[in-house]
VOVEX-991950 format. One record per residue (C-alpha): chain; z, y, x; residue number from 1. Coordinates in nm, 2 decimals, always signed. Layout:
N
- kette | pz | py | px | nr
- A | Z | Y | X | NUM;
...
REM end
This chain:
422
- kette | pz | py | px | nr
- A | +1.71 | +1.06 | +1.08 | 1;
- A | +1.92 | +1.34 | +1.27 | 2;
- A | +1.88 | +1.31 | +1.67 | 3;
- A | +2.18 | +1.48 | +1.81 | 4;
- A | +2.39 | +1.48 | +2.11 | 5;
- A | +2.68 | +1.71 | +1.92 | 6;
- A | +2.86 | +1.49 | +1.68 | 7;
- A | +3.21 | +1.45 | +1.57 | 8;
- A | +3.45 | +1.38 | +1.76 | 9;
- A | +3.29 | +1.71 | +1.94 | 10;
- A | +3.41 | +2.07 | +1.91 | 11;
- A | +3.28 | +2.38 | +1.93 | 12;
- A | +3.03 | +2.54 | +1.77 | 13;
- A | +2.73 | +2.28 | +1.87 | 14;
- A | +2.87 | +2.01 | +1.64 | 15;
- A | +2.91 | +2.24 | +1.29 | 16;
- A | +2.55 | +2.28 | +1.19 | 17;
- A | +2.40 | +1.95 | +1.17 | 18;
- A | +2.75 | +1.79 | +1.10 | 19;
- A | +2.73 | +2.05 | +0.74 | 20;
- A | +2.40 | +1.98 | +0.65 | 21;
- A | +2.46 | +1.58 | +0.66 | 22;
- A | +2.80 | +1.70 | +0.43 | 23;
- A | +2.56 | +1.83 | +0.16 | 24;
- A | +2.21 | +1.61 | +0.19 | 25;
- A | +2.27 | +1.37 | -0.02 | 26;
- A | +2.35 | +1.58 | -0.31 | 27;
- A | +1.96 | +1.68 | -0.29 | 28;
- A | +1.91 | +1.32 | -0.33 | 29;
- A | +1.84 | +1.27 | +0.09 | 30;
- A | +2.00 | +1.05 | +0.29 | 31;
- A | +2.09 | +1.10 | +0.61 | 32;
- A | +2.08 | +0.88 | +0.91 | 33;
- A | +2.30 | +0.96 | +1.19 | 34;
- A | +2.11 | +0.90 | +1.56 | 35;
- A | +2.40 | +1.03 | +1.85 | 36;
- A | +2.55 | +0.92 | +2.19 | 37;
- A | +2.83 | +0.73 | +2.25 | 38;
- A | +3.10 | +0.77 | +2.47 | 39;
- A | +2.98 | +1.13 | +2.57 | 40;
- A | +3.11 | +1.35 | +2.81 | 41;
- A | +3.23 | +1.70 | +2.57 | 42;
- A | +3.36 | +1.98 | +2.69 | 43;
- A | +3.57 | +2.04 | +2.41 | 44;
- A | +3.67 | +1.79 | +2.14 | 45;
- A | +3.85 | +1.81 | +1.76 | 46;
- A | +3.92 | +1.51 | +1.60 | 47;
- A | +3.93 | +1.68 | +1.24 | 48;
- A | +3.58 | +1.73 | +1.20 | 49;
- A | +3.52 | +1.40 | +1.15 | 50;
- A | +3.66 | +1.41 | +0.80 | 51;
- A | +3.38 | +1.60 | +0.73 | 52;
- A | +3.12 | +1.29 | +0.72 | 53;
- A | +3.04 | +1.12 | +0.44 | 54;
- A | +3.16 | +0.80 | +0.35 | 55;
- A | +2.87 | +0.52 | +0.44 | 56;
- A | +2.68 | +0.77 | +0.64 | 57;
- A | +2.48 | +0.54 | +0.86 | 58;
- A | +2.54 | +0.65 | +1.27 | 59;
- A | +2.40 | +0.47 | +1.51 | 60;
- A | +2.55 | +0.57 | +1.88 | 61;
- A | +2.34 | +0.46 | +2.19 | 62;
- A | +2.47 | +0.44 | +2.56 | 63;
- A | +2.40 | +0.80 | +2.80 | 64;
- A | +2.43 | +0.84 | +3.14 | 65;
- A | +2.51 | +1.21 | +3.24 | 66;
- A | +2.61 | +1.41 | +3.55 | 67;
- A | +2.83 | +1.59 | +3.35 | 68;
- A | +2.73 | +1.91 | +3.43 | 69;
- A | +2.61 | +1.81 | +3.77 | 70;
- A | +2.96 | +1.97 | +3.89 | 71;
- A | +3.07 | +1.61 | +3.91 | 72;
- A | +2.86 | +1.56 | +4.15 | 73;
- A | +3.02 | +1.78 | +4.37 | 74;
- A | +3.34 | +1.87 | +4.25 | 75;
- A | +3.63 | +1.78 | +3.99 | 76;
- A | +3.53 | +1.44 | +3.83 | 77;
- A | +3.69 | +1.49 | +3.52 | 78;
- A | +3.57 | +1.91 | +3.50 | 79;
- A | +3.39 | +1.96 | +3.15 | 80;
- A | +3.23 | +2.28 | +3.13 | 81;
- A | +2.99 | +2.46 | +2.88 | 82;
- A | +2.63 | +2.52 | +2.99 | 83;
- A | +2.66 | +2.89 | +2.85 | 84;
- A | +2.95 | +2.92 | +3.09 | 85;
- A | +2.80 | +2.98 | +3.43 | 86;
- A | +3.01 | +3.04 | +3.73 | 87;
- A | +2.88 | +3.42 | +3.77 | 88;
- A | +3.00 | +3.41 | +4.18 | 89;
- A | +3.00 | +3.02 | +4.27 | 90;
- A | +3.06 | +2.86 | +4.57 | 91;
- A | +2.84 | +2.72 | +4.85 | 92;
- A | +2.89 | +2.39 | +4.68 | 93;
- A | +2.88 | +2.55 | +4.35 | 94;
- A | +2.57 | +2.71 | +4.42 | 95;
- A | +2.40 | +2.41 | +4.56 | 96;
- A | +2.50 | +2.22 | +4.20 | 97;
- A | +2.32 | +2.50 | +4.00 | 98;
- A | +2.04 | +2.46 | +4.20 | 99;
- A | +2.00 | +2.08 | +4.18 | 100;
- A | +2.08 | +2.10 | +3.79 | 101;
- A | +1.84 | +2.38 | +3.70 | 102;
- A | +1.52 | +2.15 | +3.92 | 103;
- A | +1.60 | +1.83 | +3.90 | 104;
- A | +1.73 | +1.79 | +3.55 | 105;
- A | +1.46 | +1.96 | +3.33 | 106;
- A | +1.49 | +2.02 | +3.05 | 107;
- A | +1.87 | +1.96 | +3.09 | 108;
- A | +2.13 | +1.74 | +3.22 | 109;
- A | +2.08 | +1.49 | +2.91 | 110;
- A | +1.74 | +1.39 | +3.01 | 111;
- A | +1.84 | +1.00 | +3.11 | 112;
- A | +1.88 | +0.99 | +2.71 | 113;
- A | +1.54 | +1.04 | +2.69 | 114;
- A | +1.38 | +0.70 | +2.71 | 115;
- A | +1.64 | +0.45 | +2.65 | 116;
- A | +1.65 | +0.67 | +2.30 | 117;
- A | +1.25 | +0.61 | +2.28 | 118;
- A | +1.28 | +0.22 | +2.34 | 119;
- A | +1.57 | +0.19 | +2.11 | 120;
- A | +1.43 | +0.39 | +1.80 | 121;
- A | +1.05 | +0.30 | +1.84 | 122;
- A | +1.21 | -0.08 | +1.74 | 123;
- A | +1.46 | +0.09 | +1.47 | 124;
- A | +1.20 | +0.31 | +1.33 | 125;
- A | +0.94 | -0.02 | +1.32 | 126;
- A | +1.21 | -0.18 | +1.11 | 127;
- A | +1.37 | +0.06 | +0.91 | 128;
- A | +1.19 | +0.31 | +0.64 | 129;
- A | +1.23 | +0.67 | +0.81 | 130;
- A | +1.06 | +0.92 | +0.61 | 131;
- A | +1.15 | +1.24 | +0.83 | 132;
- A | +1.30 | +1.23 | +1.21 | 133;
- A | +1.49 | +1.57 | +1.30 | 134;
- A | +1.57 | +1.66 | +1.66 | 135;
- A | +1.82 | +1.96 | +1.74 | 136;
- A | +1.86 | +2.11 | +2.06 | 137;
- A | +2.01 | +2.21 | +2.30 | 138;
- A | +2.03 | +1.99 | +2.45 | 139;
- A | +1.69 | +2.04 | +2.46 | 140;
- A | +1.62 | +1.65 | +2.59 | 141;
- A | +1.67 | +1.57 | +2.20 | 142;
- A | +1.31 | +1.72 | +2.14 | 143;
- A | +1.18 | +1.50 | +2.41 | 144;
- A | +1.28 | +1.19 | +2.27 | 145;
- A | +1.12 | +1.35 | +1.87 | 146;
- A | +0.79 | +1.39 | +2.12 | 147;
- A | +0.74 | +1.11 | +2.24 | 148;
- A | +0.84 | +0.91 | +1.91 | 149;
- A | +0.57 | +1.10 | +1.78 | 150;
- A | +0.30 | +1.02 | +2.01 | 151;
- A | +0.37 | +0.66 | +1.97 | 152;
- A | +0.48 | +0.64 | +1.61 | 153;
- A | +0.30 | +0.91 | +1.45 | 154;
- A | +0.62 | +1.02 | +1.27 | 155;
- A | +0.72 | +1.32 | +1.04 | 156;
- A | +0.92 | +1.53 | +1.28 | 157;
- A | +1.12 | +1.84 | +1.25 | 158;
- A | +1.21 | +2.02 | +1.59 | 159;
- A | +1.55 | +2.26 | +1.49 | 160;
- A | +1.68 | +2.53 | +1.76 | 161;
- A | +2.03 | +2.60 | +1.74 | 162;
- A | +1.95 | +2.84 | +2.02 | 163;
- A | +1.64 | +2.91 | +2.18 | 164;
- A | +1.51 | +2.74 | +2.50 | 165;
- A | +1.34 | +2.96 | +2.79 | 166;
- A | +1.49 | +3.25 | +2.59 | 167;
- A | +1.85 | +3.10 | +2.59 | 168;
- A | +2.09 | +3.36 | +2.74 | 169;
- A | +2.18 | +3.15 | +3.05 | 170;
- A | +1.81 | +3.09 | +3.14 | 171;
- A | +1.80 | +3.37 | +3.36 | 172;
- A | +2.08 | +3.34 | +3.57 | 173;
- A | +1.97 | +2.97 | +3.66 | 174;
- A | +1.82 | +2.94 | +4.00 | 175;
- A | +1.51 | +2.82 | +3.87 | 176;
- A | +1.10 | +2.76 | +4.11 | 177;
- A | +0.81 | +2.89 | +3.95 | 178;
- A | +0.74 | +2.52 | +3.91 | 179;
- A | +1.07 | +2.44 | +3.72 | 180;
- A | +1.00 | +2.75 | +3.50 | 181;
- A | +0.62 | +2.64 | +3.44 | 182;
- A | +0.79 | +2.30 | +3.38 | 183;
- A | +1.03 | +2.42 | +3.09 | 184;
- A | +0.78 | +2.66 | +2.96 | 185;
- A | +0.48 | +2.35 | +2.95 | 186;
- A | +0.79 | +2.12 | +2.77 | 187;
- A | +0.88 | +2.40 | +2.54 | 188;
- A | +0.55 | +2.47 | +2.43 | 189;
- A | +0.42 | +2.10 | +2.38 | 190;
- A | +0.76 | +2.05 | +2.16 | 191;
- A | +0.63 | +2.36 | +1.96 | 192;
- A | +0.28 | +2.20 | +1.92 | 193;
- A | +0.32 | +1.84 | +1.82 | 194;
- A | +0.62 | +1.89 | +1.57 | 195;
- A | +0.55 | +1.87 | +1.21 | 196;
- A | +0.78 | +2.19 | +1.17 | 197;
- A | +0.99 | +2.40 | +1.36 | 198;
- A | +1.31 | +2.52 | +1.24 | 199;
- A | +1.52 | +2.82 | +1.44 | 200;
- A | +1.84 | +2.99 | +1.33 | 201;
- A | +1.72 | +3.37 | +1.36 | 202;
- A | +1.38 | +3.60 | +1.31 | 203;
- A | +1.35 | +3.65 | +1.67 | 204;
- A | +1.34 | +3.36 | +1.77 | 205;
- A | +1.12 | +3.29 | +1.46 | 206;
- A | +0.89 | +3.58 | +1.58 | 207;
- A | +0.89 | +3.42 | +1.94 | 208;
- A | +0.77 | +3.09 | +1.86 | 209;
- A | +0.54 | +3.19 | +1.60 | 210;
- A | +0.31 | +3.25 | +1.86 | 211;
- A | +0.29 | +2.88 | +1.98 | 212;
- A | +0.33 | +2.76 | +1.63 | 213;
- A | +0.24 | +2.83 | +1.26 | 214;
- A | +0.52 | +2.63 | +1.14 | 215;
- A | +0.81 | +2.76 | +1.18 | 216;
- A | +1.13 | +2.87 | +0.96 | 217;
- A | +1.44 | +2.99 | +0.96 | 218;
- A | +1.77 | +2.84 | +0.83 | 219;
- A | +2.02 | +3.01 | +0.98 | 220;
- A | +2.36 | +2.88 | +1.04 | 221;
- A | +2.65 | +2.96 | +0.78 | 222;
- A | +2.99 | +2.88 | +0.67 | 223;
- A | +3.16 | +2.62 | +0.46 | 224;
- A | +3.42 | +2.65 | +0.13 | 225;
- A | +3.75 | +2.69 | +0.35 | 226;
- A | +4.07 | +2.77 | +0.15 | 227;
- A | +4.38 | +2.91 | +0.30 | 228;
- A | +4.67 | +2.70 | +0.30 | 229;
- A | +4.89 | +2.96 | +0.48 | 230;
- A | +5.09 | +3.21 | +0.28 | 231;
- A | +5.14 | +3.44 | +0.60 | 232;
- A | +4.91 | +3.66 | +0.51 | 233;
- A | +4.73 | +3.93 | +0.67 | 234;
- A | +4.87 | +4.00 | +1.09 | 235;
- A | +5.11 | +4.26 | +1.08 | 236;
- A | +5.02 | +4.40 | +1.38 | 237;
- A | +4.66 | +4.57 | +1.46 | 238;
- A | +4.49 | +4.23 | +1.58 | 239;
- A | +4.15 | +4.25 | +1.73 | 240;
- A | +4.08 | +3.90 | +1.74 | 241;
- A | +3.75 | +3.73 | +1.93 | 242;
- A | +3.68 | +3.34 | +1.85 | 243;
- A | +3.51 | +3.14 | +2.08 | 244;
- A | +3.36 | +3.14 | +2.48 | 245;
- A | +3.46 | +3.47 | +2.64 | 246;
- A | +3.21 | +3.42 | +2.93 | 247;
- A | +3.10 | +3.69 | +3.19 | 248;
- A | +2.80 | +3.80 | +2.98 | 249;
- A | +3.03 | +3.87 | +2.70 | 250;
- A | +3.27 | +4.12 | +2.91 | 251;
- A | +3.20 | +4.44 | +2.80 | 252;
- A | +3.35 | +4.74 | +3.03 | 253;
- A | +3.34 | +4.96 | +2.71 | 254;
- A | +3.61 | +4.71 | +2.51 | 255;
- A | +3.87 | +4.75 | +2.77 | 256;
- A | +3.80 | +5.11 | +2.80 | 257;
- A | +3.85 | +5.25 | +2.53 | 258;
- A | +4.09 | +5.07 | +2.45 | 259;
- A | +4.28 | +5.17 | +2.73 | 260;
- A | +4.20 | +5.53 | +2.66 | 261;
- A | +4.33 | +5.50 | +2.29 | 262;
- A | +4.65 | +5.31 | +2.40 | 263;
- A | +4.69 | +5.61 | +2.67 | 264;
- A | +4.62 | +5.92 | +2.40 | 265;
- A | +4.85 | +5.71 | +2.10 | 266;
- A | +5.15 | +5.57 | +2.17 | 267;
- A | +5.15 | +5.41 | +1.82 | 268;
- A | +4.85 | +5.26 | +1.88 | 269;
- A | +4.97 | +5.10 | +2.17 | 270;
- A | +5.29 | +4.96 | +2.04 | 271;
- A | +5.05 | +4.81 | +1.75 | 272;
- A | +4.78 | +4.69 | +1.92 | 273;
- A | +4.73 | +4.34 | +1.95 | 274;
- A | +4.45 | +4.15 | +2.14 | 275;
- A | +4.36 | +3.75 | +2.04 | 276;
- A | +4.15 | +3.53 | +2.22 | 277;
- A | +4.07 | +3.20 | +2.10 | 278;
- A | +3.90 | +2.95 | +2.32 | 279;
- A | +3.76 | +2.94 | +2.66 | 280;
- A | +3.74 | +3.31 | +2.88 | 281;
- A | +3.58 | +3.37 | +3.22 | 282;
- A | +3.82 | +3.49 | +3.47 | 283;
- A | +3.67 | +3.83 | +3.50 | 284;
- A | +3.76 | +3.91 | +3.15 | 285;
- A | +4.14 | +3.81 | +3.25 | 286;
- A | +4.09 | +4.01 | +3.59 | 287;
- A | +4.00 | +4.32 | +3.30 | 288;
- A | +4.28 | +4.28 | +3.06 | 289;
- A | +4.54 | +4.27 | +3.40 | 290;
- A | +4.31 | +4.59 | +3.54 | 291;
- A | +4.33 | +4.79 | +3.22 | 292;
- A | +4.69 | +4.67 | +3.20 | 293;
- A | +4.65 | +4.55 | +2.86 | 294;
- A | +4.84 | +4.20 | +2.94 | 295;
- A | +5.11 | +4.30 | +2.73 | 296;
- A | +4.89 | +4.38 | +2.41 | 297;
- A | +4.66 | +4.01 | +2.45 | 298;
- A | +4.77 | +3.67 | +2.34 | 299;
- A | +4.49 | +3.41 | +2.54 | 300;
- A | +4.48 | +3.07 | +2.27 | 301;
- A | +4.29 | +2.81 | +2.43 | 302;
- A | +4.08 | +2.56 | +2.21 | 303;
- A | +4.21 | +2.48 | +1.88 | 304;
- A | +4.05 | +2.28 | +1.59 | 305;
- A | +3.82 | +2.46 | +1.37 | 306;
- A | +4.04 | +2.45 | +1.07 | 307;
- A | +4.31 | +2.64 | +1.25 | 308;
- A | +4.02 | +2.86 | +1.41 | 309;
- A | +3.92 | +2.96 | +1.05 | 310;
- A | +4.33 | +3.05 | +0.97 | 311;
- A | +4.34 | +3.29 | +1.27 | 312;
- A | +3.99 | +3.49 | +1.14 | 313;
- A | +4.14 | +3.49 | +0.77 | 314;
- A | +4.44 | +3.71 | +0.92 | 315;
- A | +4.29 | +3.93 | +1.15 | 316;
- A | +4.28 | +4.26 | +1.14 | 317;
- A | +3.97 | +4.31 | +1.27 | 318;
- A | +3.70 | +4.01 | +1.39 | 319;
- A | +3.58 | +4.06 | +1.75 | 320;
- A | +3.21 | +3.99 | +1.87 | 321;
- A | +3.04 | +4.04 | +2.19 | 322;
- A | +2.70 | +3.94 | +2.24 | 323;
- A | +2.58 | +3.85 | +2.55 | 324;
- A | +2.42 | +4.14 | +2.72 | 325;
- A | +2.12 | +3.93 | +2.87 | 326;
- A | +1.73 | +3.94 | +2.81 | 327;
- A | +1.71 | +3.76 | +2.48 | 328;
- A | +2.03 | +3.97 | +2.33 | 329;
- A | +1.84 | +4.06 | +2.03 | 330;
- A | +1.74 | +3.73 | +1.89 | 331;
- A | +2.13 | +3.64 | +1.96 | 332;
- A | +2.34 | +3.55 | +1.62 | 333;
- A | +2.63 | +3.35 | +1.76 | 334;
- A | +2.74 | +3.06 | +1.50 | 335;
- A | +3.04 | +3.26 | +1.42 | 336;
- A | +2.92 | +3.53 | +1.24 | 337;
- A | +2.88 | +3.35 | +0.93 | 338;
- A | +3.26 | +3.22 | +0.91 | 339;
- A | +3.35 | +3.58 | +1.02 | 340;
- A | +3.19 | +3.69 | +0.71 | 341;
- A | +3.38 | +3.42 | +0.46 | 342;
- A | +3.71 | +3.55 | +0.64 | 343;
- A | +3.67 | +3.94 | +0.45 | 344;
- A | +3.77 | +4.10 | +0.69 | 345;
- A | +3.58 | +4.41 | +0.89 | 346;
- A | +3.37 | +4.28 | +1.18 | 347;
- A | +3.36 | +4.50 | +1.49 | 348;
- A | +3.04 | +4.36 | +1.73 | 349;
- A | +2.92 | +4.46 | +2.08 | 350;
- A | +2.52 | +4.44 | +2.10 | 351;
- A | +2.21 | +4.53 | +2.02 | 352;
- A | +2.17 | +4.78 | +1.71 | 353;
- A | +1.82 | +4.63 | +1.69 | 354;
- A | +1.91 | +4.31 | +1.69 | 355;
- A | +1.96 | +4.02 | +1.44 | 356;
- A | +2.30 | +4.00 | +1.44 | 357;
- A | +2.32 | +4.42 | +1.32 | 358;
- A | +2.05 | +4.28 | +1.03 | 359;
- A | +2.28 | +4.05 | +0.90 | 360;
- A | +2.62 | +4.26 | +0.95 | 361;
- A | +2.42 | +4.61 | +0.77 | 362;
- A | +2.30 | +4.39 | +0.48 | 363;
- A | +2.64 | +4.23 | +0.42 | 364;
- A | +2.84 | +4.58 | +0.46 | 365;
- A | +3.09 | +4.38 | +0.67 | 366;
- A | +3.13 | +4.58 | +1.00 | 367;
- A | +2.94 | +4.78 | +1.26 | 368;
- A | +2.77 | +4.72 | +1.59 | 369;
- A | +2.81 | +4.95 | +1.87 | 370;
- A | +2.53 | +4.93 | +2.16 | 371;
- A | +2.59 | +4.76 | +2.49 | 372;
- A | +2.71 | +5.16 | +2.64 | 373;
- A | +2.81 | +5.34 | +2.41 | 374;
- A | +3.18 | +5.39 | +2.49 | 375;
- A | +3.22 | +5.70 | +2.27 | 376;
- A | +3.11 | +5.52 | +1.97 | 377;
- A | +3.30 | +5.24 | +2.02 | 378;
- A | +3.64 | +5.48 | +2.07 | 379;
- A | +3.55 | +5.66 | +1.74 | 380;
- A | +3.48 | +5.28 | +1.56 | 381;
- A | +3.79 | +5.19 | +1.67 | 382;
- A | +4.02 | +5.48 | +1.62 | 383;
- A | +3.89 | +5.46 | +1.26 | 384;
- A | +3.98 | +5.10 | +1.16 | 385;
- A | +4.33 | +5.21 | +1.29 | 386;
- A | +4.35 | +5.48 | +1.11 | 387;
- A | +4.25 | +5.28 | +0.78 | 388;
- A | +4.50 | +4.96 | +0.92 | 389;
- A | +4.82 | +5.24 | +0.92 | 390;
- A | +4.73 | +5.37 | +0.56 | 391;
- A | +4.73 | +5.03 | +0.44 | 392;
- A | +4.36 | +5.04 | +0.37 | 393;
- A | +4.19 | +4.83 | +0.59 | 394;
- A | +3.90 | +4.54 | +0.39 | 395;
- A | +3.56 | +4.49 | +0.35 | 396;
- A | +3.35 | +4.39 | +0.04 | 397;
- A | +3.10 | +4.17 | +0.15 | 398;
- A | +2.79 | +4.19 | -0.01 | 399;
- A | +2.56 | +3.87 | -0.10 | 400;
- A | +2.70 | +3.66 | +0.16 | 401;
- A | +2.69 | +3.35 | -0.06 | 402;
- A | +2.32 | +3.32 | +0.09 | 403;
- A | +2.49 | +3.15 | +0.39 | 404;
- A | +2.71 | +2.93 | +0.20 | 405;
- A | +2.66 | +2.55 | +0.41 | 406;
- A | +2.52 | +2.37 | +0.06 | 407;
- A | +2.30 | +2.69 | -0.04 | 408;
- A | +2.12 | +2.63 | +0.37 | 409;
- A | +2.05 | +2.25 | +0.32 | 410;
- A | +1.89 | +2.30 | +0.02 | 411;
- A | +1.63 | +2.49 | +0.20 | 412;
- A | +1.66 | +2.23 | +0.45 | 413;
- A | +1.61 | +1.93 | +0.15 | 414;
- A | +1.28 | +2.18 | +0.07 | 415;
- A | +1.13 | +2.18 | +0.39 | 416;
- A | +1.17 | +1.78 | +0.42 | 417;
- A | +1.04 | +1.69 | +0.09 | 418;
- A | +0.74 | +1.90 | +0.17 | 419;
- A | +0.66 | +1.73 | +0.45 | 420;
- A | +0.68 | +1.34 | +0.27 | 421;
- A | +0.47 | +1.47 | +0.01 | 422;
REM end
């Protein structure tokens, strides 16, 4: 049994890695049961994923109450925001809704989940033969329900981080007590305790909670067989193209810099260049494009479904990343990476060169990262794909990528679960 808030009809990038490994369980002879809310509050929805579930895949959807975001409470009734997509410079109001969400609603907004979910599955679970329960968070209120199903039940129970949990990127920037901190912190390490097996998406965060726990691995997140039904080809302009939340974090002075130095040194750099943005983006980073007077050179796409997301990475130029530059930047691999490196084409990432994400990008041979600063490098990185975009002679080779292949990830999911019902 999968506990998850994310599921189909929900978009993003929450939604893909549990909704993948249910696509490909039962071809290692495990079948999956589907435990998910009904009638939630997403920010972002896309219908098409749902073709994605088996046929006869068992998904049982239990009532939530949530504050959606807690700027309801305040605010716009019908707002849906992301939780990685804090207002930077909020209001009085705003500041007062931060405040209530990040002590009152520990671990997270979902926590009236919690024990309806425990009432409702300690009577399914009674009934019906579960050999494995799997919680995956955020939102991290999923783990609390696996908890306490364990202290009651005993059960086999799998905890999986999509991202990490006092070392999630926002973490910092929420107005949080020392009590609220200690809080989260005593949450996150009796979660870490009690499961039967951790699973994270990265080695820092692997490394991280190692020290609570001697059972943890990593299955990273990956991409899925996608084939091109477009004959457009490659974009005939010099596309930079960034998929995904564009949040403060992510706004890198350095991008829009040099970029407006090259577009000032070469005017046929300029009259190629072309920016894409697809999804969500913080008003600072439109604030920057309008300062560095690059309007004319950026096209801003708001959300569209992932099979149309995976279209516009297959003809970029070049893939866009920026990593948020925050505490826990290191242990950051966004979901996207992956799909980025399925799409052949070069990656160009902002972040840490120590980090994760420059491990998986260096042993691919897919791209470069340039550090948080380093403006000149970034001009040079830049200038250079150009250069190989006007001779015609712009790919990559990727190199043993097929590790991360969506059916090659849950078998190592199917090993870690049949280990534990031995």
């Amino acid at each position: 049994m999968i506990i998850t808030y994310y599921w189909p009809p929900a978009g993003g990038s929450g939604v893909q890695r549990w909704l993948k490994f249910v696509k490909y369980l039962r071809d290692f002879d495990i079948e999956p049961v589907v435990y998910t809310v009904q009638d939630p509050v997403y920010a972002i929805t896309d219908v098409n994923l749902q073709n994605d579930i088996p046929d006869g895949i068992e998904v049982i959807q239990q009532p939530i109450w949530e504050p959606n975001n807690l700027m309801s409470l305040f605010g716009n009734k019908k707002k849906k925001t992301s939780a990685g997509f804090l207002n930077p410079n909020p209001s009085f109001i705003g500041k007062v809704a931060q405040y209530i969400r990040a002590n009152y609603f520990i671990p997270d907004a979902r926590k009236f989940w919690i024990k309806p979910s425990v009432t409702y599955l300690t009577n399914y679970l009674k009934k019906n033969k579960i050999d494995v329960v799997i919680t995956t968070g955020p939102p991290h209120s999923a783990h609390l329900i696996g908890l306490k199903l364990k202290e009651k039940l005993n059960i086999k129970w799998v905890a999986d981080f999509r991202d990490p949990w006092t070392d999630i990127d926002y973490f910092h920037q929420l107005p949080l007590t020392k009590k609220a901190i200690n809080k989260h912190q005593f949450l996150e390490s009796a979660v870490l305790k009690k499961a039967d097996h951790v699973l994270v998406v990265g080695e820092t965060m692997a490394r991280n909670f190692r020290k609570i726990s001697n059972r943890v691995s990593v299955i990273s997140n990956g991409y899925d067989t996608f084939t091109s039904k477009s004959n457009e080809g490659l974009d005939a302009t010099f596309s930079l193209v960034h998929i995904g939340l564009m949040n403060s974090d992510r706004n890198h002075q350095i991008l829009w810099q040099s970029l407006r130095a090259l577009c000032d040194e070469n005017a046929d750099f300029k009259n190629d260049l072309r920016l894409k943005f697809i999804g969500t983006i913080a008003d600072d980073v439109v604030q920057d494009i309008q300062k560095y007077q690059l309007t004319n050179n950026t096209e801003l796409i708001s959300y569209v479904p992932h099979n149309e997301v995976l279209q516009y990475q297959q003809s970029a130029q070049v893939l866009l990343l920026a990593v948020n530059n925050v505490p826990s930047a290191k242990g950051i691999i966004t979901g996207k990476i992956f799909e980025y490196l399925q799409a052949n084409r070069p990656i160009l990432a902002i972040g840490p060169i120590d980090g994760d994400l420059n491990e998986i990008i260096k042993n691919t041979e897919t791209g470069v990262v340039v550090g948080f600063n380093d403006l000149n490098k970034l001009k040079k990185e830049i200038l250079k794909l150009y250069t190989r975009f006007k001779n015609s002679n712009l790919k990559v080779n990727p190199q043993s990528i097929e590790q991360y292949h969506r059916k090659v990830l849950t078998e190592k999911l199917a090993g870690v679960i049949n280990e534990l019902i031995k």
